[in-house]
N, C-alpha and C positions, 0 to 999 in steps of 0.2 A: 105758356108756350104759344106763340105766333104761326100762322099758318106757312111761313118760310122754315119755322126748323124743320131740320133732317138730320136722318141719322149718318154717321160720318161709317159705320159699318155691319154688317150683317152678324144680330145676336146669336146666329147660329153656326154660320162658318167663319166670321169675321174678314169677309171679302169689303173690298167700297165699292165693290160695283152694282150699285143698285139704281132704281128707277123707282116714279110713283105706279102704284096699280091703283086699276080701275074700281074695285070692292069700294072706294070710298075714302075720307077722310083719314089721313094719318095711313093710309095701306102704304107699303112697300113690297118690292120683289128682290130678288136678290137672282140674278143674272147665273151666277157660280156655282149655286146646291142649288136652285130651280126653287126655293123656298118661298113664301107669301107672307107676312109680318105686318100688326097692326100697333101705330104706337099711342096712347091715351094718358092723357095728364089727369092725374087723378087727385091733385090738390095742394096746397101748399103744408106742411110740416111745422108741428108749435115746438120752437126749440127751447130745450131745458126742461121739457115736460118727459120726465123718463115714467115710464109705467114697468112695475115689475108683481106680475098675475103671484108669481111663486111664492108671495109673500104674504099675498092676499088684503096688499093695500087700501083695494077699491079707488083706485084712481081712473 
């Protein structure tokens, strides 16, 4: 994720009217509930790799 995405609406009221907040990197505010939202990329996903605990794999 590049430091120009944004989010297109508020995960909370799903308003677009939001701005950057000051807190920091990835903050947002949302104008419409008064809400504060932080967004963080937490990594890319291995596809095809299914884990199922219930079965007790060990994958």
């Amino acid at each position: 994720m590049s430091e120009r995405a944004a989010p297109f609406h508020c995960p909370y009221c799903g308003d677009e009217d939001l701005c950057p907040h000051d807190s920091g990197h990835g903050a947002w505010e949302c104008s419409s509930c008064n809400r504060a939202f932080q967004l963080k990329f937490l990594g890319l996903l291995a596809r095809g790799v299914v884990r199922n605990e219930a079965e007790g794999d060990g994958i």
